[in-house]
N, C-alpha and C positions, 0 to 999 in steps of 0.2 A: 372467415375460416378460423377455429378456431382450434388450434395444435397444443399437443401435450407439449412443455417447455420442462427440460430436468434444472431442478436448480440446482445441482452440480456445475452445471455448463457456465449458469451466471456465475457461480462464485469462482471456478477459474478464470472465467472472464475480468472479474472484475479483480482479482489478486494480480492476473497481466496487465491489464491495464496500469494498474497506480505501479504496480515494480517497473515499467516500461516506461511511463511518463518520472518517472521518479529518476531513473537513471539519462534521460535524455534533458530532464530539468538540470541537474547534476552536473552532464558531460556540458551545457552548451550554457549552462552561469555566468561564464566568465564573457561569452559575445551578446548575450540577450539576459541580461540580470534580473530582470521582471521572473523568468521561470524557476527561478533559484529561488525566489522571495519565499519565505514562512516561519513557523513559530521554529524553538525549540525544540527536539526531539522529544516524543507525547510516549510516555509511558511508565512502565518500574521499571525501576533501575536499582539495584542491588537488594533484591528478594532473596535474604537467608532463612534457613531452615536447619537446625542444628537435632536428628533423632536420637546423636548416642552415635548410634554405626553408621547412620548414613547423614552426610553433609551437605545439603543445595543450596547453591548460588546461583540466581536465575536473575538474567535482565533482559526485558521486553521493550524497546524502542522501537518508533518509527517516525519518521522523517516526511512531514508532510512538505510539499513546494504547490504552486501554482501547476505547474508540467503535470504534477503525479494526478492531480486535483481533472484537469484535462483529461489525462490517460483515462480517471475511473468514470468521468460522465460517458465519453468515447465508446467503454465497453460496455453500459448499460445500453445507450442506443444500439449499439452491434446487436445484442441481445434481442431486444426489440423487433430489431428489422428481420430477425431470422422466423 
């Protein structure tokens, strides 16, 4: 059968996912340290932009872990199965 799928749905899927495994890696590091494991935080970090009148300071991080990594396979299957 083959169903119309919004890819809307995937990518809040998949943005709960990794924010949801990301915080459960986070909260439970200290008992299970494998879920905590990962790089660096991945991204810009101190992106200025100086127009004259208007001044932007922009930083884009993210915090990958094992946990979050889980979370976002987890809602691609979810996806899937629906």
């Amino acid at each position: 059968m083959n169903r119309y799928r919004n890819p809307w749905l995937l990518i809040l899927l998949v943005i709960t996912g990794f924010v949801l495994g990301g915080l459960i890696g986070t909260s439970l590091g200290t008992t299970l340290p494998f879920l905590s494991y990962g790089p660096d935080p991945l991204g810009i970090q101190n992106f200025e932009v100086n127009l004259g009148l208007i001044y932007l300071n922009l930083t884009f991080l993210i915090r990958v872990n094992v946990a979050s990594l889980i979370g976002l396979f987890l809602a691609v299957i979810i996806f899937k199965k629906m």
